[in-house]
C-alpha positions as CSV (number, residue, x, y, z in Angstrom):
1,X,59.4,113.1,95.9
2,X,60.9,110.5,97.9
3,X,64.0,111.4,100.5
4,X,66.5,109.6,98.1
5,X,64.9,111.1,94.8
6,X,65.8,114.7,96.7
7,X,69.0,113.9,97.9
8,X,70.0,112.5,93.8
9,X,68.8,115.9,92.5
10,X,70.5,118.2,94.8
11,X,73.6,116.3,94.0
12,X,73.2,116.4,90.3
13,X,72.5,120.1,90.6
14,X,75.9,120.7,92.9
15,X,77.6,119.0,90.0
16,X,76.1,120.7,87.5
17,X,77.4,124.5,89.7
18,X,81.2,123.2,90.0
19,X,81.5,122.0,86.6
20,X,79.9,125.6,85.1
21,X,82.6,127.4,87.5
22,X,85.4,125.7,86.7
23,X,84.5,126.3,83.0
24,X,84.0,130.2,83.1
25,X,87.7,130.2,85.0
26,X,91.3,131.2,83.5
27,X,93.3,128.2,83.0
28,X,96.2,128.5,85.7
29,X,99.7,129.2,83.9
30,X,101.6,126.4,83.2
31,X,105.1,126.3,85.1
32,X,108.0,127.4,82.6
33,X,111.2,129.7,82.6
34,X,108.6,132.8,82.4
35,X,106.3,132.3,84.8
36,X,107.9,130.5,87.7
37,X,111.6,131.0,89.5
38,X,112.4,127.1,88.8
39,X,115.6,127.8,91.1
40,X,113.5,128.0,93.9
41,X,111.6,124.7,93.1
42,X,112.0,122.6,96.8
43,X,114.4,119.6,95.6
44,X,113.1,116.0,96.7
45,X,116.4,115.8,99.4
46,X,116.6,112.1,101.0
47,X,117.6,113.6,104.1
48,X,116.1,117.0,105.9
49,X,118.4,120.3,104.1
50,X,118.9,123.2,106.3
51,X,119.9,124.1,109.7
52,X,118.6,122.2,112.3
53,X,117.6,123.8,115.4
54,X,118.9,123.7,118.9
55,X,115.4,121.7,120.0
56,X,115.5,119.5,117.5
57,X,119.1,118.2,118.1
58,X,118.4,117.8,121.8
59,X,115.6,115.9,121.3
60,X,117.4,113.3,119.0
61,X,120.0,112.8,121.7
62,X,117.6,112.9,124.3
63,X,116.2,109.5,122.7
64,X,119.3,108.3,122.7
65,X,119.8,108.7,126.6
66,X,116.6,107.5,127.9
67,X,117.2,104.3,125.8
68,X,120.6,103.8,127.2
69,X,119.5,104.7,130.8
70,X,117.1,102.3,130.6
71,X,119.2,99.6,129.1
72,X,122.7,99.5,130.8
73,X,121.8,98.8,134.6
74,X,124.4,98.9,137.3
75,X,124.4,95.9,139.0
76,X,125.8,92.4,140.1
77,X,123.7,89.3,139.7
78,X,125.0,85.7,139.9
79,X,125.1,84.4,136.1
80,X,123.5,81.1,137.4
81,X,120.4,82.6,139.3
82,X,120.4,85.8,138.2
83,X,119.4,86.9,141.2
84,X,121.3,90.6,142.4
85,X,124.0,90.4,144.6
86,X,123.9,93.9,147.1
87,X,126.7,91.8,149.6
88,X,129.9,92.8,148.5
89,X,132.1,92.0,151.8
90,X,132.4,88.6,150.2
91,X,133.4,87.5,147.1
92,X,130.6,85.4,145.0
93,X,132.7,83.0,142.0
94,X,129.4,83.7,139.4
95,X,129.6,87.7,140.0
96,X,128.9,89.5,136.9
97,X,127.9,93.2,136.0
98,X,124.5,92.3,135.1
99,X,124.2,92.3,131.1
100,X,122.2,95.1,129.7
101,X,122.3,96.2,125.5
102,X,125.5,97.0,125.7
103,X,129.1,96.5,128.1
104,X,129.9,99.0,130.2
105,X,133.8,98.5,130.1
106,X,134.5,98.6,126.3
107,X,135.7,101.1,124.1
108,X,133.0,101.5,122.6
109,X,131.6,102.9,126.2
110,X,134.3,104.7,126.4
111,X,133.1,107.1,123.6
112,X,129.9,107.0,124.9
113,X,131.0,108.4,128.4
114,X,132.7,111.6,126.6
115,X,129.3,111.7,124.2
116,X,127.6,111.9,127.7
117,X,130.0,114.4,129.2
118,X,129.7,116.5,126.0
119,X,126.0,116.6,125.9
120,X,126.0,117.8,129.3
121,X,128.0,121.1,128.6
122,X,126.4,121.7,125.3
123,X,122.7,121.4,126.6
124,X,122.9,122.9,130.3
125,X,121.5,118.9,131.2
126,X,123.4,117.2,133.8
127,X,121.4,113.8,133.5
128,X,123.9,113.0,130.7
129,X,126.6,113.7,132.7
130,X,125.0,111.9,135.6
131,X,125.3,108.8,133.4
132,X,128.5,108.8,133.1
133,X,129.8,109.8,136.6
134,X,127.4,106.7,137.8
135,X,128.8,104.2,135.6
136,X,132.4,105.1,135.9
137,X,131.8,105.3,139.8
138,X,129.9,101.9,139.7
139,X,133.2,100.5,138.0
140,X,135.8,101.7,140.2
141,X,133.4,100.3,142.9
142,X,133.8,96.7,142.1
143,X,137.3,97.0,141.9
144,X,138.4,95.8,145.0
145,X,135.6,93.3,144.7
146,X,137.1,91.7,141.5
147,X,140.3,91.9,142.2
148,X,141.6,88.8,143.7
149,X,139.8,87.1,140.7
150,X,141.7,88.7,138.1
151,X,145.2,88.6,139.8
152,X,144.4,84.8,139.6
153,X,143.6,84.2,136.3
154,X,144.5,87.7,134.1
155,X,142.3,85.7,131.6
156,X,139.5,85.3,133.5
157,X,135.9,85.8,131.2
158,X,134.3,88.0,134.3
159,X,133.4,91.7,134.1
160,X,136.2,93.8,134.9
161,X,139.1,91.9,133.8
162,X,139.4,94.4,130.8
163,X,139.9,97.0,133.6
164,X,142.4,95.5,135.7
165,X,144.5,93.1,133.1
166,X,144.2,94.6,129.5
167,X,145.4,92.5,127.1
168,X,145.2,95.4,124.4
169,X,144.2,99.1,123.2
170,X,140.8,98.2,122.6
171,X,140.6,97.5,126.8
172,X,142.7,101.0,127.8
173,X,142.6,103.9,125.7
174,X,138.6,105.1,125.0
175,X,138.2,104.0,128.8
176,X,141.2,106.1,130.1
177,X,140.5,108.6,128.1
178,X,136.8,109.3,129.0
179,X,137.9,108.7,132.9
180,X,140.4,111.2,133.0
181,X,137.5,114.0,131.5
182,X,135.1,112.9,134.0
183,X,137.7,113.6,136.3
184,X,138.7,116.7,135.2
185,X,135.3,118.0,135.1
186,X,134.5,117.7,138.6
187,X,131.7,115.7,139.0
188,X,132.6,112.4,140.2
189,X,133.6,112.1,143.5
190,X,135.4,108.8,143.4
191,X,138.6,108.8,143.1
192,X,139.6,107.1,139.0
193,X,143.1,107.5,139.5
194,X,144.6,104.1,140.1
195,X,142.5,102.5,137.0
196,X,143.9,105.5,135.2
197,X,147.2,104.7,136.0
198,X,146.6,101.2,135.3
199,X,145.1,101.6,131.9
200,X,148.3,104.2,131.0
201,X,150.7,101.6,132.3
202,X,149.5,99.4,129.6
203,X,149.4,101.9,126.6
204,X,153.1,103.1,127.6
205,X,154.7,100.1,128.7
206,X,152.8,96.9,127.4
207,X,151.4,97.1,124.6
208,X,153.5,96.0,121.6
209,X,155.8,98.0,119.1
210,X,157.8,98.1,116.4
211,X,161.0,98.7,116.6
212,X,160.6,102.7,116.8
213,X,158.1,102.7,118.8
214,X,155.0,102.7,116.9
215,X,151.7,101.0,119.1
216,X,151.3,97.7,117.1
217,X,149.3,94.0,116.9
218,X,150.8,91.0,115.7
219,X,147.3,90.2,114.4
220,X,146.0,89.3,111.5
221,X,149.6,89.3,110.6
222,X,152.8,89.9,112.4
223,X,153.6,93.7,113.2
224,X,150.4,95.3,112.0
225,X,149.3,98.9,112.2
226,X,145.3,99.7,112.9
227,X,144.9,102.8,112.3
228,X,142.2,102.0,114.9
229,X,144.8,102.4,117.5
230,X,145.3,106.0,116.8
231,X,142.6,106.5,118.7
232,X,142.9,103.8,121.1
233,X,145.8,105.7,122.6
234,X,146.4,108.8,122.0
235,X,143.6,110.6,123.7
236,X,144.3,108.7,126.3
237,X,148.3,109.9,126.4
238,X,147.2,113.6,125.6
239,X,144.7,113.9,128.2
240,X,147.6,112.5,130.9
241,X,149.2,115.2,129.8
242,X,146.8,117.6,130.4
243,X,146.0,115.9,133.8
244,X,149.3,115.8,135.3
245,X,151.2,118.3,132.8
246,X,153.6,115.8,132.3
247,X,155.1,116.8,128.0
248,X,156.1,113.5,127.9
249,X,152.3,112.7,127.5
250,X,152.3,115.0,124.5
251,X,155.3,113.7,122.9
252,X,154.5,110.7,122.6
253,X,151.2,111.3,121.9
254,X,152.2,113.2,118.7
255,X,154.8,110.7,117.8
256,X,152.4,108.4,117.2
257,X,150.2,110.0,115.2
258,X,153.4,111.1,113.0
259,X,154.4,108.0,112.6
260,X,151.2,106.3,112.0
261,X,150.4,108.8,109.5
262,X,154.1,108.8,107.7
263,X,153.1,105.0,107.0
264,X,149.2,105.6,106.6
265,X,148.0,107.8,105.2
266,X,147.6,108.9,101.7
267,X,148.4,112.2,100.8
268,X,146.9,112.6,97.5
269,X,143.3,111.3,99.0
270,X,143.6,112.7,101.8
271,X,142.8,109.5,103.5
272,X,144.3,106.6,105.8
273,X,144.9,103.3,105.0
274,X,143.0,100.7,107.4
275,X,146.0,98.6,108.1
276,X,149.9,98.4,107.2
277,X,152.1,95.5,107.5
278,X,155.8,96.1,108.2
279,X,157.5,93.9,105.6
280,X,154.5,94.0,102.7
281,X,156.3,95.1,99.6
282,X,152.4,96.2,98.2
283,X,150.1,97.6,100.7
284,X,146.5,97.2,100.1
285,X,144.5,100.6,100.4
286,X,140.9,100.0,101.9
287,X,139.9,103.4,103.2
288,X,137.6,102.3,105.6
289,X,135.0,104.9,107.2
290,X,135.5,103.9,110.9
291,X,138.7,104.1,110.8
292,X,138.9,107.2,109.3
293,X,136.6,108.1,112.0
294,X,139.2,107.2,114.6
295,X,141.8,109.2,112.9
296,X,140.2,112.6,112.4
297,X,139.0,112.0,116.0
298,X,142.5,111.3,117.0
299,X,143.9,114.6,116.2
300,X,140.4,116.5,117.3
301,X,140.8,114.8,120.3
302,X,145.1,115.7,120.4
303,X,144.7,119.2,119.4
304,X,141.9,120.2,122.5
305,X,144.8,119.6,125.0
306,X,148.4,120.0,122.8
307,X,149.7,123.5,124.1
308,X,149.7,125.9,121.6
309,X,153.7,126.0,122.1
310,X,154.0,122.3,121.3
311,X,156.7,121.5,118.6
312,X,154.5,119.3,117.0
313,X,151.0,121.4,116.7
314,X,151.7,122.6,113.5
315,X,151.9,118.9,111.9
316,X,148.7,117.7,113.4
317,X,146.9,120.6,112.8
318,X,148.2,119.9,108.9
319,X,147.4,116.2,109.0
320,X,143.8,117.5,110.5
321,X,143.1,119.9,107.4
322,X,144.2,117.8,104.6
323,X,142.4,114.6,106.4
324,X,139.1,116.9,106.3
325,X,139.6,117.8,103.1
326,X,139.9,114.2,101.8
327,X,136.3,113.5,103.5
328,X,134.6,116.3,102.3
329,X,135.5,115.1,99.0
330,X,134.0,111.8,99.5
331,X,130.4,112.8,101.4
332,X,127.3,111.2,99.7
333,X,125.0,113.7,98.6
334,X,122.9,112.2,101.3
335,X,124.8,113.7,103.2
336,X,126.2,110.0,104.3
337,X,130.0,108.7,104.2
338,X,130.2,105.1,103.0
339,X,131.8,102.3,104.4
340,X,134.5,102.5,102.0
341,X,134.7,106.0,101.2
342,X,135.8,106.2,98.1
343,X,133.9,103.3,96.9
344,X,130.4,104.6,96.2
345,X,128.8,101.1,96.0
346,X,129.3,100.5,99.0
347,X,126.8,101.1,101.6
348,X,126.2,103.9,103.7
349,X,127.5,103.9,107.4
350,X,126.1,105.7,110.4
351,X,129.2,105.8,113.1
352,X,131.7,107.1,110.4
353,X,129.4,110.1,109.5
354,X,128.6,110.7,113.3
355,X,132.4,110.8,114.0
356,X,132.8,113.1,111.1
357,X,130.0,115.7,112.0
358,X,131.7,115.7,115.7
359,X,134.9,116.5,114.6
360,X,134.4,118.6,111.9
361,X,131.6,120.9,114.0
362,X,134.8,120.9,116.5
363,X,137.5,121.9,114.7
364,X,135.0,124.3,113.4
365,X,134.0,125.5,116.4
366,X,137.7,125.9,117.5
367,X,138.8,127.7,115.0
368,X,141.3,125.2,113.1
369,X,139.3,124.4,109.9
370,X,137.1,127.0,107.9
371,X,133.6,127.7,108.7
372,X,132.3,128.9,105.2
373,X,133.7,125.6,103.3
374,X,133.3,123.2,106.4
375,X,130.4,123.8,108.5
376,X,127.4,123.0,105.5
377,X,128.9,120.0,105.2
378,X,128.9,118.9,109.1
379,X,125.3,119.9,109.4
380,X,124.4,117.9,106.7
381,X,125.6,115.1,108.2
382,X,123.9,116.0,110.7
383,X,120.8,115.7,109.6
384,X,121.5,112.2,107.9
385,X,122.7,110.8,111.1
386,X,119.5,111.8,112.9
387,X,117.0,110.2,110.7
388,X,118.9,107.0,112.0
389,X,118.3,107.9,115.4
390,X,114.4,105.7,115.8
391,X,112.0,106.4,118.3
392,X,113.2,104.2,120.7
393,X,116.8,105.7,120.8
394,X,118.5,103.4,119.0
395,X,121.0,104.2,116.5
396,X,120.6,101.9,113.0
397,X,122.8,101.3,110.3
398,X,125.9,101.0,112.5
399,X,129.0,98.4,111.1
400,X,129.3,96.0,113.7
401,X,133.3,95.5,115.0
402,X,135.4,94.8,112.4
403,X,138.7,92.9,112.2
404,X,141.5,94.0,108.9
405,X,140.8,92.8,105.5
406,X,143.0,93.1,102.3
407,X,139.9,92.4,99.8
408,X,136.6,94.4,99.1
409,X,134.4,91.7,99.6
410,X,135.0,91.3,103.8
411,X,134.1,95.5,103.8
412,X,131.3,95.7,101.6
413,X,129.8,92.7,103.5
414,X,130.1,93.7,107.0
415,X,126.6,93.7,108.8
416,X,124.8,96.6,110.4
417,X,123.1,95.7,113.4
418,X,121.2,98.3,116.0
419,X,123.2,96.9,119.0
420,X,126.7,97.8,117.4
421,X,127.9,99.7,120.1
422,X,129.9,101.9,118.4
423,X,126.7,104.5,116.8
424,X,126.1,105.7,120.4
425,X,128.6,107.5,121.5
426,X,129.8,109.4,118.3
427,X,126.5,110.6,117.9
428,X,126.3,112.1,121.5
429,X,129.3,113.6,120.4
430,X,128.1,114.5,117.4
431,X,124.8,116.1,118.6
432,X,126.9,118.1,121.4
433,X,129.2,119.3,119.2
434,X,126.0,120.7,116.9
435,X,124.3,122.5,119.1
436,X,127.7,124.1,120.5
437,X,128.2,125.2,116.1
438,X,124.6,126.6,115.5
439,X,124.6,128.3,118.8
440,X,128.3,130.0,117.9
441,X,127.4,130.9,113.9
442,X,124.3,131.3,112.1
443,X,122.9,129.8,108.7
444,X,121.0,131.1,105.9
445,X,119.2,129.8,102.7
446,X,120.7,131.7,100.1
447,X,119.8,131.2,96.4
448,X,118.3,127.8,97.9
449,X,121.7,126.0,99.2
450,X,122.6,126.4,102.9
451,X,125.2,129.3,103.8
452,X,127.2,130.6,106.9
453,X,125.8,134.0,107.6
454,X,128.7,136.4,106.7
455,X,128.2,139.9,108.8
456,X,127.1,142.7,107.1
């Protein structure tokens, strides 16, 4: 018998084996109300369901770190030759921080210096905080070098002339804000002060108003409220306050937010507004994530510093719970906010959810919203914002800066782009403020759905 011939039988007769086995065995029960717990059954979630772990959070924000690291230098170049300049005793006209992914004097990196700051206490890691403290010390570095340049022409495109001539909230508040906690934490040794006091200067005493004193734009239409501003000040005035101990700080911080709110925010939703006009008769509601974001951030971000004794406490800690109870209402069960959030066609956004987990886990974690109703929620969002998070470190499906609209269309229709800069920070923040809730409470899988641990 040939080699092939051999090989053919022995197959046929292995066949001939499985196929008598499988005959002489008991048909495996079918799956039905008798024989299997069907409540058990593992649901198809598009999103990771459960607790994350400590280790697993840090590693997502870890990506995010070595891709910013790697991708926001410190230095000057000239803009014609791009070669670096290290003389700084005299001034060259084509200076410029050299560009990276991102600017390191926007809002936007404002957030992210707190996100870095945060991550730093929550993970024992003090390259986060290292990135911070070199940046902002980079900045106030080049002051003296850009200077002369920006008292010349307070319009001048070049580097730091959002520093030293802002021309609105966007330029002052994230950036003052973020300053002042680097400073207060200890770990830069330059000294921030005089660009703190030149970024307050603006927010108290040049930035436009109406007539009572609420921040406002003249832009798109003559005096405007953003709710964006919320949080383009008042961090900023709060954490003065805490600085110096000056209560001015926190009245006025609080003022704003009552008065923003008053016009703002809707109490049957439980959600703000994007903008108000002062003199619209109807005012169109787009409930736009972002915003939102800034918002609950806003009183977050108020309520850390307000003393306890504070007149006003009681009415932001109110706005704070009704506004959280608004967006729990509208969470996708992806665990995803959309852009508008209570529009369900419209897409889902990465920054809003991140700045949602952050300030929920926070509030959570100090002690002003419930833990059994709030905190399944945050780590959900959690876990959706991290599957964003790609191997590289970049954060994706982040709406890219966005102006005021009063139709769907300009909302729905934003882009999403991987260089917005404003995923980066809130999920630092977001991560941070994680770790600091699963290392405070423990979780459980109870009859399948995610549960706070109650003590026995």
């Amino acid at each position: 018998m040939t080699r092939l011939a051999k090989r053919s039988t022995a197959t046929l007769l292995c066949a001939l084996i499985t196929s008598t086995l499988v005959v002489g065995q008991a048909t495996p029960p079918k799956a039905n109300d008798s024989t299997t717990p069907l409540h058990l059954l593992q649901p198809d979630y598009p999103v990771p369901y459960g607790q994350p772990r400590v280790d697993e959070v840090t590693k997502v924000i870890n990506r995010v770190y070595e891709y910013l690291e790697a991708n926001t230098p410190t230095q000057i170049i000239d803009r014609q030759s791009g070669q670096e300049i290290t003389n700084l005793a005299t001034f060259n006209p084509n200076a410029v921080i050299k560009p990276g992914d991102f600017r390191l004097t926007s809002y936007e990196w404002g957030v992210t210096y707190a996100g870095m700051l945060l991550a730093s206490e929550a993970t024992g890691d003090s390259r986060y905080a290292e990135y911070t403290n070199k940046r902002l010390a980079f900045l106030a570095g080049l002051i003296p070098y850009f200077r002369d340049q920006v008292k010349a022409d307070p319009n001048a495109n070049t580097s730091l002339r959002p520093m030293l001539a802002p021309h609105a909230l966007d330029d002052a508040g994230a950036m003052c804000a973020a300053m002042i906690k680097a400073a207060r934490a200890g770990g830069i040794k330059t000294d921030l002060r005089p660009q703190i006091n030149t970024y307050i200067d603006y927010i108290t005493k040049k930035e436009f108003r109406l007539p009572d004193g609420t921040l406002a734009r003249n832009r798109p239409q003559p005096n405007t409220l953003w709710l964006d501003d919320l949080f383009m000040s008042v961090p900023a005035l709060a954490q003065m306050g805490k600085l110096t101990g000056d209560r001015a700080y926190y009245d006025e911080a609080v003022k704003q937010v009552v008065q923003f709110s008053k016009r703002m925010f809707n109490k049957e939703k439980g959600l703000y507004m994007h903008g108000w006009v002062e003199g619209m008769t109807v005012h169109p509601e787009f409930h736009w994530a972002r915003a939102n974001g800034w918002g609950i951030m806003t009183a977050v971000e108020l309520l850390d510093v307000l003393p306890e004794n504070h007149p006003g406490r009681a009415a932001v800690l109110d706005l704070l719970r009704a506004h959280a109870r608004g967006l729990a209402a509208c969470q996708s069960g992806s665990g995803f906010w959309h852009q508008l959030l209570d529009r369900n066609d419209s897409y889902l956004e990465t920054s809003a959810t991140a700045i949602y987990v952050y300030s929920i886990a926070r509030a959570i974690n100090r002690g002003w919203l419930d833990p059994l109703a709030y905190a399944p929620m945050a780590l959900l969002g959690w876990n959706a914002v991290s599957t964003k998070v790609t191997d590289k470190g970049q954060v994706d499906g982040t709406c890219v800066g966005t102006g005021m609209g009063f139709d769907p269309a300009f909302y729905y229709h934003r882009p999403i782009n991987l260089y917005a800069a404003h995923g980066y920070g809130p999920v630092l923040l977001a991560g941070a403020e994680v770790i600091n809730l699963i290392k405070k409470k423990t979780f459980e899988i109870n009859d399948s759905s995610l549960q706070l641990t109650q003590k026995k």
